[in-house]
ROTOR-557699 format. One record per residue: residue number from 0; x, y, z of N, C-alpha, C in turn. Coordinates in steps of 0.001 Angstrom, whole numbers, plus 500000, padded with zeros to 6 digits. Atoms other than C-alpha are relative to their C-alpha. Layout:
% residues N
{n->NUM	npx->X	npy->Y	npz->Z	capx->X	capy->Y	capz->Z	cpx->X	cpy->Y	cpz->Z}
...
***
This chain:
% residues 108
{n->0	npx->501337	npy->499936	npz->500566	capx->497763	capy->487530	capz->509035	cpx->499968	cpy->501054	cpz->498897}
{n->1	npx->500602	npy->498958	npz->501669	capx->496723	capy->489202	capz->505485	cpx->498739	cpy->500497	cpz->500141}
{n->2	npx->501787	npy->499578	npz->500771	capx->493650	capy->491266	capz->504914	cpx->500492	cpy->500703	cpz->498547}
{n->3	npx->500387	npy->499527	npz->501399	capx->492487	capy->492213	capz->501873	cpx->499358	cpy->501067	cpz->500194}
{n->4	npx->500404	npy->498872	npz->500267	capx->491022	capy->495386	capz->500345	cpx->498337	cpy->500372	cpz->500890}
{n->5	npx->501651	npy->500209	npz->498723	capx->486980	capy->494116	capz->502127	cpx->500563	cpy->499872	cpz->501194}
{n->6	npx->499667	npy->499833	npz->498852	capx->488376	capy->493885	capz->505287	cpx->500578	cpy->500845	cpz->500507}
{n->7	npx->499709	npy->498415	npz->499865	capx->490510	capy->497202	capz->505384	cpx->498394	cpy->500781	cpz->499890}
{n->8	npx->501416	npy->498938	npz->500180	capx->487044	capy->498979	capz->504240	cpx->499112	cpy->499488	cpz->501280}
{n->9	npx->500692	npy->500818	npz->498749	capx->485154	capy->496561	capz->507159	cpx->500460	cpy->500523	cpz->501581}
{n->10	npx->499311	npy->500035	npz->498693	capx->487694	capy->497446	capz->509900	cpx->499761	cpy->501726	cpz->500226}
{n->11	npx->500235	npy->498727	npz->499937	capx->487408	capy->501342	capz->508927	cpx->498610	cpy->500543	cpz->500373}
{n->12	npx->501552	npy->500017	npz->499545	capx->483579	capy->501093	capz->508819	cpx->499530	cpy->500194	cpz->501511}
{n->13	npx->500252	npy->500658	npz->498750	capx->483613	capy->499239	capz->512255	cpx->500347	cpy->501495	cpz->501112}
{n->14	npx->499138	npy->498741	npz->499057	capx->485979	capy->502237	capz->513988	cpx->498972	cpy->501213	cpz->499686}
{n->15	npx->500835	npy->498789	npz->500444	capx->483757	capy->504832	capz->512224	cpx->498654	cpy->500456	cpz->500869}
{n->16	npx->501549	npy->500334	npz->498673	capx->480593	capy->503511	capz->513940	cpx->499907	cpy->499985	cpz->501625}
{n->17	npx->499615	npy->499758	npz->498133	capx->482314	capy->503117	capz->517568	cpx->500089	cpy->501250	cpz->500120}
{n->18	npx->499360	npy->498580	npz->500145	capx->484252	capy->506388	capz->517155	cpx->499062	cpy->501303	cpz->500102}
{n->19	npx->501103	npy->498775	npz->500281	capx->481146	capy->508738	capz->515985	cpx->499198	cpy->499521	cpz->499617}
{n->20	npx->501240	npy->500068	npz->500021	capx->477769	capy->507806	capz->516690	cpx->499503	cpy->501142	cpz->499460}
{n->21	npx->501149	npy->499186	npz->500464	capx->475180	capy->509573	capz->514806	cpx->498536	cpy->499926	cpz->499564}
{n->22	npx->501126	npy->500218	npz->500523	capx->471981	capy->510016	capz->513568	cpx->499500	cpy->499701	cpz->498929}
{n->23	npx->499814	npy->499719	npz->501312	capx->473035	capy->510304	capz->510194	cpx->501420	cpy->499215	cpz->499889}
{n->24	npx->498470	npy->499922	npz->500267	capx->475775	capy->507715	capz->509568	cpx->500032	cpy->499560	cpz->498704}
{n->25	npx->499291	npy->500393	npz->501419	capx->477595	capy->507097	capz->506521	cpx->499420	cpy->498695	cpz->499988}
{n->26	npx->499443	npy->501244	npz->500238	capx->476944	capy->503901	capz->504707	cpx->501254	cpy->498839	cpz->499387}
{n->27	npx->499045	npy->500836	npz->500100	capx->479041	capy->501209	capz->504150	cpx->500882	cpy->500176	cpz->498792}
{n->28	npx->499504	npy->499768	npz->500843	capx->479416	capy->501259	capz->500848	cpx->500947	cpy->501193	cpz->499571}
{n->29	npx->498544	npy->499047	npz->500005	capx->480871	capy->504805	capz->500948	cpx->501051	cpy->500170	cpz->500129}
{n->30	npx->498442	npy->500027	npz->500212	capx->483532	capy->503918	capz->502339	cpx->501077	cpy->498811	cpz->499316}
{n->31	npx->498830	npy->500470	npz->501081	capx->484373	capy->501332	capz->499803	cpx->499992	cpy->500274	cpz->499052}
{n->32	npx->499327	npy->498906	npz->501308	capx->484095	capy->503927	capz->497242	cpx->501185	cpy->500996	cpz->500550}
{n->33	npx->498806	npy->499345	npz->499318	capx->486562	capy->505844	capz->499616	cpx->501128	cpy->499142	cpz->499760}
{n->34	npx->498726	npy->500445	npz->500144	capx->489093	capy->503580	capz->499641	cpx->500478	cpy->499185	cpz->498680}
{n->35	npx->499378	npy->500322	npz->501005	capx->488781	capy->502590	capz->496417	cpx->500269	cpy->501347	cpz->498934}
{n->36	npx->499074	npy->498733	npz->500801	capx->489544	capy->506160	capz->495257	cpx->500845	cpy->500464	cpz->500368}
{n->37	npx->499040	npy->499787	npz->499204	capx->491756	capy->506397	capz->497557	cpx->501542	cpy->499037	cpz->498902}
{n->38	npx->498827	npy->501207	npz->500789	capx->494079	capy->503650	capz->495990	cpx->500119	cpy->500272	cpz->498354}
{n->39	npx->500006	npy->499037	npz->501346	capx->492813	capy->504985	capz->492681	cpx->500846	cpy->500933	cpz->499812}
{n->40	npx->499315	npy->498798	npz->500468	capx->494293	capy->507849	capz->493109	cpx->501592	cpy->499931	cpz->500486}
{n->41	npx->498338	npy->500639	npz->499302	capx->497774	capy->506600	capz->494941	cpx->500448	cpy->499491	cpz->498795}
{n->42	npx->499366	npy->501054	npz->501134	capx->498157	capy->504410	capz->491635	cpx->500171	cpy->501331	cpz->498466}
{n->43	npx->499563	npy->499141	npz->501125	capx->497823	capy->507405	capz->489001	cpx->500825	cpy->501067	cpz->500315}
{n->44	npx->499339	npy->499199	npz->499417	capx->499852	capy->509928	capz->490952	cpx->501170	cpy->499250	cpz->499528}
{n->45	npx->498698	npy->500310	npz->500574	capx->502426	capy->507335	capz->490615	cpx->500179	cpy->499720	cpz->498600}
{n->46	npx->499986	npy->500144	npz->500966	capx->502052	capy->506824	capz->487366	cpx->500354	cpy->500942	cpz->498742}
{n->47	npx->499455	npy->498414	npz->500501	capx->502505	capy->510369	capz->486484	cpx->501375	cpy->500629	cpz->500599}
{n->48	npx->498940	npy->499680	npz->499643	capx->505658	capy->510497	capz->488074	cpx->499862	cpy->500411	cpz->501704}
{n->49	npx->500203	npy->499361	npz->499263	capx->504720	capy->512081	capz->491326	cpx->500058	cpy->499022	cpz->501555}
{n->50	npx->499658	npy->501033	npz->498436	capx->505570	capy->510527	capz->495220	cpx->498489	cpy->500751	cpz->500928}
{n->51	npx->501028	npy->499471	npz->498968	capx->502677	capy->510653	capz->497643	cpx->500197	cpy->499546	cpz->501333}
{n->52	npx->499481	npy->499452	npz->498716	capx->503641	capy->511731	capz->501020	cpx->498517	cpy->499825	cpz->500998}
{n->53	npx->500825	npy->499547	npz->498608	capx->501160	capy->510807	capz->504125	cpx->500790	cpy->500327	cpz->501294}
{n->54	npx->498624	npy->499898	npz->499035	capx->503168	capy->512080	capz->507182	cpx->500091	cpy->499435	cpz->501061}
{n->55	npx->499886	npy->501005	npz->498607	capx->503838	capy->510102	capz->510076	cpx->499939	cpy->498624	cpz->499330}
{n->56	npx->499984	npy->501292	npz->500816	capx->503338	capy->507056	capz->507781	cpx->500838	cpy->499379	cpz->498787}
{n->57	npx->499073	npy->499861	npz->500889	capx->505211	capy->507183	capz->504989	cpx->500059	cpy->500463	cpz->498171}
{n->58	npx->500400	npy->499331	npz->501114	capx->505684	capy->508042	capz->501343	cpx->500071	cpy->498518	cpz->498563}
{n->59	npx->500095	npy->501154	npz->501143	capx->504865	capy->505934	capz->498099	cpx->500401	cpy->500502	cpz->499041}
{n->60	npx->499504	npy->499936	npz->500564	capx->507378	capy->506217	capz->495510	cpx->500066	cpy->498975	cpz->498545}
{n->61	npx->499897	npy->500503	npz->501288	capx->507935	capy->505597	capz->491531	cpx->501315	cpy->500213	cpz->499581}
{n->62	npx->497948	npy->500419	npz->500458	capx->511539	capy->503974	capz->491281	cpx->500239	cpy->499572	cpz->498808}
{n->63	npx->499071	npy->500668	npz->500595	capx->513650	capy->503039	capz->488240	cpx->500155	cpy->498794	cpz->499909}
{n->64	npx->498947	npy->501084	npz->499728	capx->514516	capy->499627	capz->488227	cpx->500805	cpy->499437	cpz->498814}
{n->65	npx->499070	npy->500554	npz->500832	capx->517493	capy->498441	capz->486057	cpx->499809	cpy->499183	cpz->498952}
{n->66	npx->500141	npy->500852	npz->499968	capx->517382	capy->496335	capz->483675	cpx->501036	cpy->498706	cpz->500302}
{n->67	npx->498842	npy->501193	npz->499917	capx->519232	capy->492846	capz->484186	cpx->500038	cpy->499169	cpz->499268}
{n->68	npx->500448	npy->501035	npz->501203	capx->520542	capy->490514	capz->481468	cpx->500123	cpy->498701	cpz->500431}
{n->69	npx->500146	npy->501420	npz->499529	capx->520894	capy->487619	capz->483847	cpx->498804	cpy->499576	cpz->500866}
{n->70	npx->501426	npy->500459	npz->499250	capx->517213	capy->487014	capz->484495	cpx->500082	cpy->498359	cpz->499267}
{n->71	npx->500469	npy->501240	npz->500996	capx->516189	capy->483630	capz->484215	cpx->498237	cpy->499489	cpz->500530}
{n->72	npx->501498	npy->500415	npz->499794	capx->512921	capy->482054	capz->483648	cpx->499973	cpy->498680	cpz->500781}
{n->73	npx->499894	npy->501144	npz->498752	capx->512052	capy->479585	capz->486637	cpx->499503	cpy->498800	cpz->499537}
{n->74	npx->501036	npy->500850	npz->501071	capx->509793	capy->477663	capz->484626	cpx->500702	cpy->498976	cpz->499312}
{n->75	npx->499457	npy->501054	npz->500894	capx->512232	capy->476240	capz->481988	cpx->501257	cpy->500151	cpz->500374}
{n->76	npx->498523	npy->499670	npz->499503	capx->515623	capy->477823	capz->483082	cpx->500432	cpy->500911	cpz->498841}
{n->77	npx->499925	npy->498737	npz->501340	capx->515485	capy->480358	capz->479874	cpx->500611	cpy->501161	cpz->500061}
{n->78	npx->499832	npy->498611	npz->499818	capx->517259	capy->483395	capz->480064	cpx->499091	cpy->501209	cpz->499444}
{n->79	npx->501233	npy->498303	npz->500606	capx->514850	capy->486728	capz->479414	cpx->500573	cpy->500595	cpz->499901}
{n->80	npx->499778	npy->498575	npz->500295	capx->515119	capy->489685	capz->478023	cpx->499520	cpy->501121	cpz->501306}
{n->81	npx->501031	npy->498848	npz->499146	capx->514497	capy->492304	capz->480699	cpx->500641	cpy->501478	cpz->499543}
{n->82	npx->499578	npy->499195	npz->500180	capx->514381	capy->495740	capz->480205	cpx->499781	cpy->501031	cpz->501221}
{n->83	npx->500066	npy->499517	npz->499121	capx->514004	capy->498777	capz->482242	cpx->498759	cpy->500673	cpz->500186}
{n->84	npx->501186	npy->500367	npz->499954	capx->511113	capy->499138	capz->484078	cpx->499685	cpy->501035	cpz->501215}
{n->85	npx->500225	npy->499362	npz->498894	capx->509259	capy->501164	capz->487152	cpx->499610	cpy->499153	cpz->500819}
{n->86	npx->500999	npy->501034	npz->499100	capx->507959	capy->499609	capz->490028	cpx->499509	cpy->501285	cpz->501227}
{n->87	npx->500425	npy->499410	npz->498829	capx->506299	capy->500926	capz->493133	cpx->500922	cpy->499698	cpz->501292}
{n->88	npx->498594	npy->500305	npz->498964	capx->508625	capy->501573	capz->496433	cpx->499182	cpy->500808	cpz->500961}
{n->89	npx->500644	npy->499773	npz->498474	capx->507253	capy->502357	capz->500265	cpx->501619	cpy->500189	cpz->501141}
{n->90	npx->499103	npy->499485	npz->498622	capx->509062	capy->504573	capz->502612	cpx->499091	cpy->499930	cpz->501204}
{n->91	npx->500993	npy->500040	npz->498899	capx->507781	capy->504112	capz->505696	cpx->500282	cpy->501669	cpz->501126}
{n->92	npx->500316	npy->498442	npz->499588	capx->507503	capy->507581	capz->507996	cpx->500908	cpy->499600	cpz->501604}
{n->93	npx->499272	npy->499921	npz->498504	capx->509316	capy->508070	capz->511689	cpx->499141	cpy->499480	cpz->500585}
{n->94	npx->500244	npy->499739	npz->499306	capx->506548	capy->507819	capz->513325	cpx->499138	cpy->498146	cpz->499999}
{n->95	npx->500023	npy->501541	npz->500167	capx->505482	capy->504284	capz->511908	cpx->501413	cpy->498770	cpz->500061}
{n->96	npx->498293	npy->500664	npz->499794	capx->509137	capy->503273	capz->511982	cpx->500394	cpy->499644	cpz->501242}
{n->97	npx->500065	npy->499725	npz->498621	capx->509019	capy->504458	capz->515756	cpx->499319	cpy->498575	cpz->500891}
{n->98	npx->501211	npy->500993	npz->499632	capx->505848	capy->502058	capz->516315	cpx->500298	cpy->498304	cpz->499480}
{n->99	npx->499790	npy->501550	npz->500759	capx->506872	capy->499091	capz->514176	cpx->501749	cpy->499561	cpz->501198}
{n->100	npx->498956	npy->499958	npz->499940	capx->510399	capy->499302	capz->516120	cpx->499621	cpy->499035	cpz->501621}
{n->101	npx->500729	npy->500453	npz->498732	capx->508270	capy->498691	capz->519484	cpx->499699	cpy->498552	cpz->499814}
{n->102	npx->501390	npy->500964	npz->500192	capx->506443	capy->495650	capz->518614	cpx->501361	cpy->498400	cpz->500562}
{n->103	npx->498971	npy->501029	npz->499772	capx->508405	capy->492657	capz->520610	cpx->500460	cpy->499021	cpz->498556}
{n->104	npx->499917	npy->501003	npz->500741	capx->510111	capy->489727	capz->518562	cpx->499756	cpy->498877	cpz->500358}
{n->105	npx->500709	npy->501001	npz->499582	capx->508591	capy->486587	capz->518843	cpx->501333	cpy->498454	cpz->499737}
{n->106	npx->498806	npy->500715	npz->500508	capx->511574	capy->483802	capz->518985	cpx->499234	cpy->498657	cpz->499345}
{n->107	npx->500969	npy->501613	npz->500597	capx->510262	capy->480528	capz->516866	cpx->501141	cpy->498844	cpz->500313}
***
């Protein structure tokens, strides 16, 4: 299953409201200005060179990638030009590594 960016902000909401009743709670929308500055700010960090480290989870990195002169285009069968380029790269943390390691395999 996939969620998207409304349903991360929906699921956080939901936990927020079980978690800590109040008299005074946050609305909704706040927290999809939260997580969209959140991601905001994950995307210019990398952009400036810089790795962002959450701990137990993992770290989001701005890799290198090569270029290669045997790309081809799928489309027509064209060879491209590629050059060298950054992309975004996900370390994942011990403690999510730990947890993901747990999770049975399902035989199909």
């Amino acid at each position: 299953m996939k969620i998207i960016k409304k349903d991360l902000t929906d699921k956080i909401y939901s936990k927020y409201i079980r978690d800590y009743p109040s008299t005074n709670p946050i609305r909704k929308q706040t927290f999809q200005i939260i997580v969209d500055l959140f991601l905001q700010t994950v995307t210019e960090e990398l952009l400036e060179g810089n790795s962002v480290e959450l701990r137990g989870f993992g770290v989001f990195e701005r890799k290198l990638q090569k270029a290669r002169c045997w790309a081809k285009d799928p489309r027509n069968g064209n060879y491209i030009d590629c050059f060298d380029h950054y992309k975004a790269t996900f370390r994942q943390g011990k403690k999510l590594k730990a947890q993901m390691k747990e999770i049975p395999v399902q035989k199909s």
